[in-house]
VMD Tcl script that draws the C-alpha trace (Angstrom):
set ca {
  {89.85 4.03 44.37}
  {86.92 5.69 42.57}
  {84.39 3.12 41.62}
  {83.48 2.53 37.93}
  {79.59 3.82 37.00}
  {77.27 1.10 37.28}
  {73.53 0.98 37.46}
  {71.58 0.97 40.66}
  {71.67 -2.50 41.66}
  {69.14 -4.55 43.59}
  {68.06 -8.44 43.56}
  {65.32 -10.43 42.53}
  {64.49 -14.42 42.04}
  {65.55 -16.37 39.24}
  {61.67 -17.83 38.52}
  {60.30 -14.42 38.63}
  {58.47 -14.38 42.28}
  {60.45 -11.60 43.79}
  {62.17 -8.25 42.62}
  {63.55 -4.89 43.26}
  {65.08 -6.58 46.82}
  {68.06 -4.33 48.46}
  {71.76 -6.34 49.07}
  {70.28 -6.44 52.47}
  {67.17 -8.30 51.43}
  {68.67 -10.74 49.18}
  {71.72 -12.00 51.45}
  {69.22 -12.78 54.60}
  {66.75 -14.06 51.88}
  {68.59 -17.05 51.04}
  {66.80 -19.17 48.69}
  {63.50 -16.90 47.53}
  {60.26 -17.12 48.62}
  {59.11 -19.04 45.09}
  {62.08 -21.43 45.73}
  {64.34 -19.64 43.26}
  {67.52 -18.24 43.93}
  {68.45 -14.24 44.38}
  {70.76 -12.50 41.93}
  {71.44 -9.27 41.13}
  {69.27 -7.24 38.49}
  {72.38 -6.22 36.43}
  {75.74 -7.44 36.30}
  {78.67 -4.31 36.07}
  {80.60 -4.22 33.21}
  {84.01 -3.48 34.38}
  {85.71 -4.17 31.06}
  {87.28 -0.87 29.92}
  {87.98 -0.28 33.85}
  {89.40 -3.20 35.58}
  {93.09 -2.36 34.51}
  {92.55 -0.08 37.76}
  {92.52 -2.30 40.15}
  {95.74 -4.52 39.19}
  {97.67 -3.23 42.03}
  {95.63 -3.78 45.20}
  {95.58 -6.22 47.83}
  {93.35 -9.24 48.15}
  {91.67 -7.56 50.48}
  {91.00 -3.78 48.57}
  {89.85 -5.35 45.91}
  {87.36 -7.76 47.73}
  {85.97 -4.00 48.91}
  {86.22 -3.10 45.06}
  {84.06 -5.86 43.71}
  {81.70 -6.15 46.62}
  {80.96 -2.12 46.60}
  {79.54 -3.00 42.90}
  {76.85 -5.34 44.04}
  {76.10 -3.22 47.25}
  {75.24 0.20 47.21}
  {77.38 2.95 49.64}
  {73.89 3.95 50.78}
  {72.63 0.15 52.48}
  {76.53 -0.14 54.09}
  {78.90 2.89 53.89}
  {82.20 2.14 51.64}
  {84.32 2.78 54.81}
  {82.21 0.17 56.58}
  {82.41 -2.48 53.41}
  {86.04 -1.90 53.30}
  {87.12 -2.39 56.82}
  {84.36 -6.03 57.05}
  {86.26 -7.13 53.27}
  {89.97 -6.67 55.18}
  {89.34 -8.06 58.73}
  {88.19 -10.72 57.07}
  {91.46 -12.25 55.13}
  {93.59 -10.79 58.04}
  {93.86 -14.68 59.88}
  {94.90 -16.19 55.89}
  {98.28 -17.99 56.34}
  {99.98 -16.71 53.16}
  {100.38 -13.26 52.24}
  {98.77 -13.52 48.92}
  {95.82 -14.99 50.65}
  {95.30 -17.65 47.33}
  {99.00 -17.63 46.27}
  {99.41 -19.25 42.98}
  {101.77 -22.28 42.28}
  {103.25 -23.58 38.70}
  {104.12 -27.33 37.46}
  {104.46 -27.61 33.71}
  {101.92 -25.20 31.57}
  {99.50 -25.47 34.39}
  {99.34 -23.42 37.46}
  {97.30 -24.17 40.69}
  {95.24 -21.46 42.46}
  {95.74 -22.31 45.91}
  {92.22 -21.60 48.07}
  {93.34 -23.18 51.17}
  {95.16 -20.70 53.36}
  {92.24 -19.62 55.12}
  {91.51 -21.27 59.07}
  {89.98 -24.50 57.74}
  {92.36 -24.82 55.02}
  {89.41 -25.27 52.06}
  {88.41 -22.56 49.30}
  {85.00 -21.86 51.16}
  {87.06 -19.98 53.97}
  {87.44 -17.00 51.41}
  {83.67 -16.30 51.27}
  {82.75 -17.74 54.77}
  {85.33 -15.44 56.54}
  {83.59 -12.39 54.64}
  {79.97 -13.36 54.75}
  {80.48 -14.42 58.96}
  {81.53 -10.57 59.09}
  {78.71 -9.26 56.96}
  {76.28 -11.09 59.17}
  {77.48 -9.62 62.45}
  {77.76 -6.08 61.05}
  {73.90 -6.18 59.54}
  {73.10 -8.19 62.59}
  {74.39 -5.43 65.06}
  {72.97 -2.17 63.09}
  {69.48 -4.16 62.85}
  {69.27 -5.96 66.03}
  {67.85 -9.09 64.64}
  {68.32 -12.47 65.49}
  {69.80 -15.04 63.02}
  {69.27 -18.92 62.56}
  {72.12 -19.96 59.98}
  {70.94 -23.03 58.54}
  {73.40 -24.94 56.04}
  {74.05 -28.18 54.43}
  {77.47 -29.61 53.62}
  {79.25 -31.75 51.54}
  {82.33 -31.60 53.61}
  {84.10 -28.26 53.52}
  {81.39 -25.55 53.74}
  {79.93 -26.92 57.27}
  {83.36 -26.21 58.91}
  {84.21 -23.08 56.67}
  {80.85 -21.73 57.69}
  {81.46 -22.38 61.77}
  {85.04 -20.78 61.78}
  {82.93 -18.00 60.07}
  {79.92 -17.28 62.74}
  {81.52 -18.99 65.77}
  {81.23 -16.66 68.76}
  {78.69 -13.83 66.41}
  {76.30 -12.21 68.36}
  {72.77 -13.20 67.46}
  {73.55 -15.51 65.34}
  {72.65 -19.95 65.97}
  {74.62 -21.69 63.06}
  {72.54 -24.95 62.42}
  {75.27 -26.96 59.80}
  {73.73 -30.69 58.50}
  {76.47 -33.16 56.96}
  {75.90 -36.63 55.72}
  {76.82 -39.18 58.79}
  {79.41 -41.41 56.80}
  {80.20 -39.25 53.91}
  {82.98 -36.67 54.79}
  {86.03 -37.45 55.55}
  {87.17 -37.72 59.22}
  {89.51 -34.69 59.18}
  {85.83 -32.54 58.07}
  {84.53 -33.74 60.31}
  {86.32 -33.43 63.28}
  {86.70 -29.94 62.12}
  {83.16 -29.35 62.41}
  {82.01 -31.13 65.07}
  {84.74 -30.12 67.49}
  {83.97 -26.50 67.79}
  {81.93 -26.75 70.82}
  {80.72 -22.95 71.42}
  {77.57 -22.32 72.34}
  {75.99 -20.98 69.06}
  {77.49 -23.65 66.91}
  {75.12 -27.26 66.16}
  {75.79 -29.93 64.07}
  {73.76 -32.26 62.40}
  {74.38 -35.88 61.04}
  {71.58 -37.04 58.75}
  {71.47 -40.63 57.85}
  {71.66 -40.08 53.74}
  {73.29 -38.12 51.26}
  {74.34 -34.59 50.64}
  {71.41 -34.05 48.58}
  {69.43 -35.26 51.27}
  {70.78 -32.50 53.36}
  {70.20 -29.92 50.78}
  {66.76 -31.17 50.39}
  {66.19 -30.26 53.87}
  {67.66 -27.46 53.83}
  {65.66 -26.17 50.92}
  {62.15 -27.14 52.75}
  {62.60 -25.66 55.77}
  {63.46 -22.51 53.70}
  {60.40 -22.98 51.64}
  {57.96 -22.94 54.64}
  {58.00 -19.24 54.75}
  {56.17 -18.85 58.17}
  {58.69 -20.60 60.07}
  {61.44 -18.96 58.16}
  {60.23 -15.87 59.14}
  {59.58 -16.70 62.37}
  {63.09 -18.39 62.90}
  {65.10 -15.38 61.21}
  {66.29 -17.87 58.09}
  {69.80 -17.47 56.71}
  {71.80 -19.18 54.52}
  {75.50 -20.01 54.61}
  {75.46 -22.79 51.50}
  {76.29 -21.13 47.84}
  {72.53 -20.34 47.13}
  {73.26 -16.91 48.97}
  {74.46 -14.89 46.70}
  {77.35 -12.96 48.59}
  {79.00 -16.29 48.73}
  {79.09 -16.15 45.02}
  {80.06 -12.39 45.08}
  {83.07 -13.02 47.03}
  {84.27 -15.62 45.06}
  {84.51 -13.72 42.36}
  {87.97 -11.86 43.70}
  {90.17 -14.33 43.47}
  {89.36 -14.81 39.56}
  {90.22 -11.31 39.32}
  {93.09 -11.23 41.53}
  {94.74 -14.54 40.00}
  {94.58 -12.29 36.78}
  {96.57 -9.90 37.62}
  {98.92 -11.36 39.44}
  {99.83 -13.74 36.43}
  {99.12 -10.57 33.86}
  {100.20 -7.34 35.87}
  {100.19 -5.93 32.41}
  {96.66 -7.00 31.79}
  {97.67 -8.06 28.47}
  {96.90 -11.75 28.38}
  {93.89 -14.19 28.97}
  {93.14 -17.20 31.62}
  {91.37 -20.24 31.50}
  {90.39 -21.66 34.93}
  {89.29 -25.12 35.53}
  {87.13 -25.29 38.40}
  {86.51 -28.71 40.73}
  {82.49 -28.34 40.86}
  {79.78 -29.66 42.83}
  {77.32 -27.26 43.29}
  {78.08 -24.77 40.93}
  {78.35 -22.10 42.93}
  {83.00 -21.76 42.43}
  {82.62 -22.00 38.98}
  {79.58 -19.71 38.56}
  {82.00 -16.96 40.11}
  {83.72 -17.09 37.58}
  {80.95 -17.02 35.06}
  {80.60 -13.73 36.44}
  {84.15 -12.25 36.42}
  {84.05 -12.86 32.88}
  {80.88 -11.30 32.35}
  {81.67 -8.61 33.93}
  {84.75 -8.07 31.60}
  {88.15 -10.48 32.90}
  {89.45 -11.65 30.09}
  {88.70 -15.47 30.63}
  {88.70 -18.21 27.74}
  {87.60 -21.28 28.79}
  {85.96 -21.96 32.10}
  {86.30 -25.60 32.65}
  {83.63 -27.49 34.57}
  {85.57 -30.81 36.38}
  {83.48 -33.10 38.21}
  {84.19 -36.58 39.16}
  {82.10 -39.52 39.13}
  {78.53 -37.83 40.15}
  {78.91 -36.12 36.96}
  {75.29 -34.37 36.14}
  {76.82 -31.19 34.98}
  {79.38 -33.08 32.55}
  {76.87 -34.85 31.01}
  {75.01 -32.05 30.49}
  {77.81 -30.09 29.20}
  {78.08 -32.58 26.47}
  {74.58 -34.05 25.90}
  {71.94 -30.98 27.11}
  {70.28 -33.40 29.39}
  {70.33 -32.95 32.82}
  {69.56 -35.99 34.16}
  {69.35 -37.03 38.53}
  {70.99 -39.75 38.91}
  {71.98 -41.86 42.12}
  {74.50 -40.37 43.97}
  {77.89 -42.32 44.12}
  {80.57 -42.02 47.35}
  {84.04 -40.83 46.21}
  {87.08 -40.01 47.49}
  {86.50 -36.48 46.30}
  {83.26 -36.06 48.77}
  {82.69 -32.18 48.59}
  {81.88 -32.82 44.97}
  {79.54 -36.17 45.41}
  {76.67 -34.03 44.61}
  {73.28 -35.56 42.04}
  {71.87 -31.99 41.71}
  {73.59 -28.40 41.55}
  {71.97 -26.19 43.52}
  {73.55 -23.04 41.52}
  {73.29 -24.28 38.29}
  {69.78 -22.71 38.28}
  {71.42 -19.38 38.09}
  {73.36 -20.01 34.82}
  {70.22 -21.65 33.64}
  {68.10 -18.47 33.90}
  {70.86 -16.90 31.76}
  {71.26 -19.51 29.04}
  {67.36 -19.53 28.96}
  {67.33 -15.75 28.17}
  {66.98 -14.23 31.62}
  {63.30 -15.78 31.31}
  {61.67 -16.49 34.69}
  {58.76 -17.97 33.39}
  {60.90 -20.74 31.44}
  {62.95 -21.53 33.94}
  {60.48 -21.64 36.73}
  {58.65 -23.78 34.52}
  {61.49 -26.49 33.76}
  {62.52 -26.31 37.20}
  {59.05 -27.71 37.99}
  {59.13 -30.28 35.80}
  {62.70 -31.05 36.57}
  {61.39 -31.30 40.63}
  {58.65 -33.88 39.20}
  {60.47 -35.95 36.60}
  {64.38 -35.68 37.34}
  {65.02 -34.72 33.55}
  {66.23 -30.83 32.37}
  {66.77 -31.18 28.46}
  {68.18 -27.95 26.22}
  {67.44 -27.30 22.74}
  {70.17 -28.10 20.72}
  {70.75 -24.66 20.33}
  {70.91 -24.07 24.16}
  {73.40 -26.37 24.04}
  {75.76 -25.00 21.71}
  {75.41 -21.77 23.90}
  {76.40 -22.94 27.19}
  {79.01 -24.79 25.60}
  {80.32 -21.08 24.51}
  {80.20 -20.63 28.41}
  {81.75 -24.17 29.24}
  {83.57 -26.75 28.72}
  {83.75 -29.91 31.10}
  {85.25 -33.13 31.92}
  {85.08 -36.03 34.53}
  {87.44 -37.74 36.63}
  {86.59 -40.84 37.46}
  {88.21 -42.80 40.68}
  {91.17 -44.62 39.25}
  {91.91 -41.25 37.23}
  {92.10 -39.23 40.53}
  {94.43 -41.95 42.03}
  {96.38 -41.48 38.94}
  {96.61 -37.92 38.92}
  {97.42 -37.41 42.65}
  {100.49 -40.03 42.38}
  {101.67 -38.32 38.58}
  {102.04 -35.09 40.12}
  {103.80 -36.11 43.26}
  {105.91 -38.27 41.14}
  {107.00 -35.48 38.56}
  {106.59 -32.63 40.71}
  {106.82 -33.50 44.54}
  {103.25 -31.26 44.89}
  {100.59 -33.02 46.32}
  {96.83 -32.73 45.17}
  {93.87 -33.19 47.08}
  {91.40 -35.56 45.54}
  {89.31 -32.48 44.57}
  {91.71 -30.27 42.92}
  {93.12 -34.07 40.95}
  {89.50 -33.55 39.20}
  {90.65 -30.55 37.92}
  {93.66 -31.18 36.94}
  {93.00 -34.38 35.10}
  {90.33 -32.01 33.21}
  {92.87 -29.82 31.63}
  {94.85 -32.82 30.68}
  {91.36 -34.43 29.40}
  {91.03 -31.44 27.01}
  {94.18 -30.99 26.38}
  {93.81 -31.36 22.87}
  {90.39 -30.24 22.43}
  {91.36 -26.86 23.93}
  {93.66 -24.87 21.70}
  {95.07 -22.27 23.77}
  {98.26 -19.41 22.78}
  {101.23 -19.47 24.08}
  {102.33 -19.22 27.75}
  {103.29 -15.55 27.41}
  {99.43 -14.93 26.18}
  {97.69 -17.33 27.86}
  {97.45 -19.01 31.67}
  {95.64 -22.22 32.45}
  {94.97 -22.28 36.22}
  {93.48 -25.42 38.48}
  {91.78 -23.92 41.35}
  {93.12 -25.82 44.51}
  {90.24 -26.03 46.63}
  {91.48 -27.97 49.66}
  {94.90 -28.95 51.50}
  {95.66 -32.57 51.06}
  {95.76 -33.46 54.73}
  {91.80 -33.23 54.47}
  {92.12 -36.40 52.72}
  {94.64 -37.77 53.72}
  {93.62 -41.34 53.49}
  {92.83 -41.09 50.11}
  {96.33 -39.21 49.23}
  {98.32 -41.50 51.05}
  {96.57 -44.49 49.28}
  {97.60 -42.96 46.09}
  {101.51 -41.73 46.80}
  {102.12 -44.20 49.57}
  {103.17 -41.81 52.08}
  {101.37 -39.75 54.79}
  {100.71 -36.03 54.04}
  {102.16 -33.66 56.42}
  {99.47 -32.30 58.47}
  {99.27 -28.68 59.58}
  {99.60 -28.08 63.02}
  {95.71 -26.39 63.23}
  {94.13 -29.62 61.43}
  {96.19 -31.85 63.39}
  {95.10 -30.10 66.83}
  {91.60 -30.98 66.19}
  {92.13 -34.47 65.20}
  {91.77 -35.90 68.77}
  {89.51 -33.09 70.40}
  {86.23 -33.54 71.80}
  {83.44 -33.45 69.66}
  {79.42 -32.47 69.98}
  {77.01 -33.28 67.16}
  {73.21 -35.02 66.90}
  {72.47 -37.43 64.78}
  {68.82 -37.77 63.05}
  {67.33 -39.63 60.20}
  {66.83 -38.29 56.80}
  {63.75 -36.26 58.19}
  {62.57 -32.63 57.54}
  {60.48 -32.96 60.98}
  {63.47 -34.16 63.18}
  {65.64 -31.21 61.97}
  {62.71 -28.49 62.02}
  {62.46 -30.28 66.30}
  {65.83 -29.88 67.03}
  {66.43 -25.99 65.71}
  {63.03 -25.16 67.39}
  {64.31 -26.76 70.67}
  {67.70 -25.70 70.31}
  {66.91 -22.22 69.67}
  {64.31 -22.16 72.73}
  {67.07 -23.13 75.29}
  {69.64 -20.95 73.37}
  {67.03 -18.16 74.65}
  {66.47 -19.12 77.39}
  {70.02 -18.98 79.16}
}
mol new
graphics top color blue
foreach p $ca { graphics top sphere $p radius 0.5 }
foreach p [lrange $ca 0 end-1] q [lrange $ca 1 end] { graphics top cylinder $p $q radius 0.2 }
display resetview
């Protein structure tokens, strides 16, 4: 496949503190040295191009899109092509994220991959991209992540067993469900440590983020990130926006709308970027449920931390956005300055207001709506009632979006025009919540239900930046030691 021209790329921070950074550089960077977050200097216009790539495999055009952020010269296109196919090569479905319809709406389904959650697409890849940059360099990697649910055991089923590589994942202790966490906590190898903090997700994240911002000890520690603030977790969630196109328009003669469960930003953002990099998408719809800071700002310009309230959707019980900061420096005019400036003040205060002009742009962008617990109940049971399909609390948000803005959205006719939920996790990962809501079990898959009575390791500290910083250190030092 010959690759479209596109502009030398490289990577720099979103507030302005860092530039001109290789792929290399900005994928073991993680979150940038002035706290900002790496993207890439240009983003390819593949508009009058993409019809090319209509006909290839998940997996060649994972290569396709990736080989447009990374240059053949930092990892040979032979190289990036064989890491982008060994990784979907374990996905249960042939598709890899099949698609599924019920009325006018169709459901992207993301969970196919080995811990049945949307995360597993980038995860798989990024797990494979480590140990290949890890091998050629000979470095030494501490992964440190925090999770909401579904990235902590995506992110272990991605760097279990790497060489050089300690995976360090922290999860809220009483706020993921007990199938994630069994999932994460039962992988016992010897690289792989879990973390329960006593507070939130944001909590977690706030860790996360400090022990990144004390650049001596990242250095020192070999820093990486697994969460969404790296960007080739963003960059490989950009195929399946592509790849859902074509397979619903093989023709490439129609648009897509996609509405997106969203927590931190990051699922949706990918598709922020298929469309400005040319896929024809017309409305990009931002569902949260009841922690619902981006809805609010979506439809006031005030982005506003507020307490964060325990759902049945947990993956998404998020008071700040982590990648939201990356659509901000584009609605604020790819301006560092501004942006590092109001995410200052935002760090201070809790309060990010728009103009109301800035508004009316990022409404051009998105559209949003919030699901609030009764209404995910409701859509869960609907569906299984009209349809026998059964939703996961998550991928309910989305769906009760489309039906939120239903009439607000004016879309063409089904022949011109799909609107597709992106499924991000199988219903057995909640299967309390489902059964509460169609009063029946889910059926379990065999690999989930394996792990549901296995041993488990994990370590439980308070919400302290010290206690985690203590147990990598110590963890790391024994891991060397033997």
């Amino acid at each position: 496949m010959v690759q479209p021209p596109v502009q030398s790329i490289s990577y720099k921070s979103t507030r302005g503190g860092a530039e001109g950074l290789t792929f290399e550089q900005a994928v073991f960077e993680g979150l940038a040295p002035d706290g900002g977050l790496m993207i890439p200097s240009s983003i390819p216009d593949v508009s009058k191009s993409f019809k090319q790539w209509k006909d290839l495999s998940f997996g060649e055009l994972a290569f396709e899109i990736a080989a447009l952020y990374c240059s053949s010269s930092e990892i040979p296109h032979n190289d990036l092509k064989e890491i982008m196919l060994r990784s979907y090569s374990n996905f249960t479905h042939p598709d890899i994220v099949p698609t599924v319809q019920f009325g006018d709406i169709h459901i992207m389904e993301l969970f196919h991959g080995p811990t049945f959650a949307f995360k597993d697409v980038a995860l798989q890849a990024l797990g494979n991209l480590y140990e290949y940059l890890l091998a050629r360099s000979k470095k030494q990697l501490t992964v440190l992540g925090a999770t909401s649910g579904d990235t902590g055991s995506a992110a272990i089923y991605g760097l279990r067993r790497k060489e050089n590589v300690e995976c360090f994942i922290l999860f809220p202790l009483g706020r993921v469900s007990k199938v994630q966490q069994q999932q994460m906590t039962s992988v016992l190898d010897d690289n792989v440590h879990c973390i329960a903090v006593e507070g939130t997700f944001d909590d977690c994240q706030d860790i996360t983020k400090a022990l990144f911002g004390d650049l001596p000890w990242k250095r020192k520690y070999g820093l990486g990130a697994v969460n969404s603030i790296n960007w080739a977790r963003i960059m490989f969630q950009i195929t399946y926006y592509f790849y859902t196109y074509y397979r619903h328009f093989p023709k490439c003669d129609g648009e897509m709308s996609f509405s997106v469960p969203t927590g931190n930003f990051g699922d949706v953002l990918a598709g922020y970027y298929a469309k400005r990099m040319g896929l024809p998408v017309k409305h990009l719809i931002v569902a949260t449920n009841s922690n619902d800071i981006l809805h609010r700002f979506f439809t006031t310009g005030k982005y506003d931390k507020e307490p964060v309230q325990q759902t049945s959707s947990p993956s998404m019980d998020i008071g700040i956005s982590s990648n939201f900061e990356r659509y901000l420096y584009y609605l604020f005019g790819e301006d560092p300055e501004k942006l590092a400036e109001k995410m200052a003040a935002f760090k201070s205060s809790g309060k990010l207001h728009v103009e109301p002009s800035e508004l009316a742009r990022a409404r051009q962008d998105f559209v949003s709506g919030c699901a609030r617990e009764a209404q995910v109940l409701d859509t869960i049971r609907s569906l299984s009632d009209n349809f026998g399909y059964c939703l996961d609390p998550h991928t309910a948000c989305g769906v009760y979006a489309v039906e939120e803005l239903r009439k607000a959205l004016e879309w063409p006719s089904i022949s011109e025009h799909s609107m597709v939920v992106l499924g991000t996790a199988h219903p057995a990962k909640f299967g309390d919540v489902v059964r509460e809501a169609i009063e029946k079990p889910v059926v379990m898959p065999k690999a989930l239900e394996e792990v549901q009575d296995a041993k488990t390791r994990f370590h439980t500290v308070s919400n302290s930046v010290e206690e985690v910083r203590s147990f990598i250190e110590q963890t790391v030092a024994n891991s060397q030691s033997r």
